[in-house]
C-alpha positions, 0 to 999 in steps of 0.5 A: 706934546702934540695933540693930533686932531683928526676930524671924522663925520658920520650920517646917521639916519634914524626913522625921519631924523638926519643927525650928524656925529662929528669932531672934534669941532672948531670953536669957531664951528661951535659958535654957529649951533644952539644946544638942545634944551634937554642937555642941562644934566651938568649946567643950563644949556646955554652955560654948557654951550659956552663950556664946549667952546672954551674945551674946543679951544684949549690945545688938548680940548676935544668935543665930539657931537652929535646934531640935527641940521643946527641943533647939538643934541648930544655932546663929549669932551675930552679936556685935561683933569681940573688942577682941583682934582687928584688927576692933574697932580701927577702934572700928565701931559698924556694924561686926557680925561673923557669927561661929560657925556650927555644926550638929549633925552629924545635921542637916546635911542639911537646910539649917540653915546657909543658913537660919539666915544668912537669917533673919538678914537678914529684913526688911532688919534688917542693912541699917545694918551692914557684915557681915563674917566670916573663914573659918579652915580651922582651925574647918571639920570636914573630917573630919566632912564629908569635904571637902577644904579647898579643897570647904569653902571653896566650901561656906561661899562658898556658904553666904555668898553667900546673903545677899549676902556677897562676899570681900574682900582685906585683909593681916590675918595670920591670913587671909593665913596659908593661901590657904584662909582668907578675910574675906567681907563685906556692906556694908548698903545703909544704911552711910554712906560713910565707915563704908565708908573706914573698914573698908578702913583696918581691912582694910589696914594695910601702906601699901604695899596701899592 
């Protein structure tokens, strides 16, 4: 299928700091900035740096950023579900998961997150795919943020939610581990129905919860 990129910046200034959001961002642009040393919530930043890279460069493979001048200081990708994980069983082509979100802590004031999320969406250029991520307590930084599970859970409700992300049930195993874990999806207004039925056969695989 086609996978429509459309490239957006925005400037934003915060005090004394100029920091860029744009994406998605060529391989080829990636290679030319060093990652903040605070972005290690999922691998060392030099390994996370190389990952960003490798999604970039895959045919589905978005990453949104946020910088200061040459400095990655927050990061989303967007990238097909892991052939290991529930979500690639269904085989989707227009199935696209909204994967790592991660700000260095110092910058987390400014909205990076929201923003980010939303460039992603620009120009209805994610309108021909169901978006989904999961949300496992386990990855939130509770500590760096000083919330509780249940205020990082409305946090990233939140923050999903302006893009039109909603939550939806499903009896996978890892959500269903902990109350405060959840799948949150968007259905593009150009997903054909049957792409929808599909997904809800990938969401529910106990009979007995259709």
């Amino acid at each position: 299928m086609e996978h429509r990129k459309i490239y957006h910046a925005h400037i934003l200034q915060h005090q004394d700091q100029v920091l860029v959001i744009e994406g998605p961002v060529r391989p080829d642009v990636l290679r030319t900035l060093e990652m903040h040393p605070d972005l290690h919530a999922f691998r060392r930043p030099k390994e996370q740096h190389e990952a960003l890279i490798e999604i970039a460069e895959l045919p589905e493979g978005r990453i949104i950023i946020a910088r200061a001048e040459n400095t990655i200081v927050g990061y989303v990708t967007f990238h097909y579900a892991d052939e290991m994980e529930r979500w690639s069983q269904g085989q989707m082509q227009d199935l696209i998961e909204l994967g790592a979100v991660e700000v260095a802590k110092s910058y987390r004031s400014y909205g990076l997150g929201k923003k980010m999320i939303q460039t992603a969406f620009e120009e209805d250029q994610l309108e021909n795919y169901i978006v989904f991520t999961t949300e496992y307590y386990w990855h939130w930084d509770l500590d760096g943020n000083k919330l509780s599970v249940w205020d990082y859970r409305k946090m990233m409700e939140k923050l999903m939610e302006s893009v039109g992300m909603i939550w939806y049930a499903t009896d996978d195993p890892e959500i269903c581990s902990h109350p405060a874990n959840c799948l949150m999806v968007r259905i593009g207004k150009d997903v054909p129905l049957a792409s929808e039925q599909q997904f809800d056969r990938v969401r529910f695989q106990q009979r007995f919860m259709y």
